[in-house]
C-alpha positions in Angstrom: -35.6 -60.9 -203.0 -32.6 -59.5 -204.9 -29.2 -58.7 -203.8 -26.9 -56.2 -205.1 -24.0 -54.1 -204.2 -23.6 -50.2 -204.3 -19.9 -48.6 -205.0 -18.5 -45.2 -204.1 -15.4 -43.9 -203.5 -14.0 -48.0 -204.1 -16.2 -48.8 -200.9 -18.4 -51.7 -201.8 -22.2 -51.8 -199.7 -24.1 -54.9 -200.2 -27.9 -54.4 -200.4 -31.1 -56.7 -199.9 -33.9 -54.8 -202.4 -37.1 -56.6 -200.9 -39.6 -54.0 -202.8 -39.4 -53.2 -206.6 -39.4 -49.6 -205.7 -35.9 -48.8 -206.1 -36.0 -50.7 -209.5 -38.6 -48.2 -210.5 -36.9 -45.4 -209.2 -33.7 -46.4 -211.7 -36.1 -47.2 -215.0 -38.2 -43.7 -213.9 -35.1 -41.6 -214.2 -33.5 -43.8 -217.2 -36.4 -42.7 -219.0 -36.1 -38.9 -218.2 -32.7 -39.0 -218.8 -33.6 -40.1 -222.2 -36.1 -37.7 -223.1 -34.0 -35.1 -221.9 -31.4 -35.5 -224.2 -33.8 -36.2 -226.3 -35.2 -32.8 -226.4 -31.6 -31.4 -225.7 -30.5 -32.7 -229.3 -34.1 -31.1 -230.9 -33.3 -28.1 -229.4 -29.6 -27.9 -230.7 -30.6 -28.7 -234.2 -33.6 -26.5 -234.2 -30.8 -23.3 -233.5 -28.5 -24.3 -236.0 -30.8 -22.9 -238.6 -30.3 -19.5 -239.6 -33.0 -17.9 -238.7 -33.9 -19.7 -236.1 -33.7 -17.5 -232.9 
């Protein structure tokens, strides 16, 4: 079991996470994240050649 605390709005929530589920949840969307700007960056370079459009 792991405990952990959420912040918003300088209100602090203490959690129990008993499944790893919400750990996958963060890694899954870390890993999007990533690739999007990823392909964000390819696609900015790719249409700063002339010609490219």
């Amino acid at each position: 079991m792991t405990n952990g605390t959420l912040i918003r709005d300088g209100r602090a929530v203490t959690l129990r996470v008993t499944e790893p589920l919400l750990r996958d949840f963060v890694e899954s969307m870390i890993c999007m994240e990533a690739d999007l700007a990823r392909r964000w960056m390819d696609a900015q370079t790719l249409s700063s050649f002339p010609g490219a459009e």
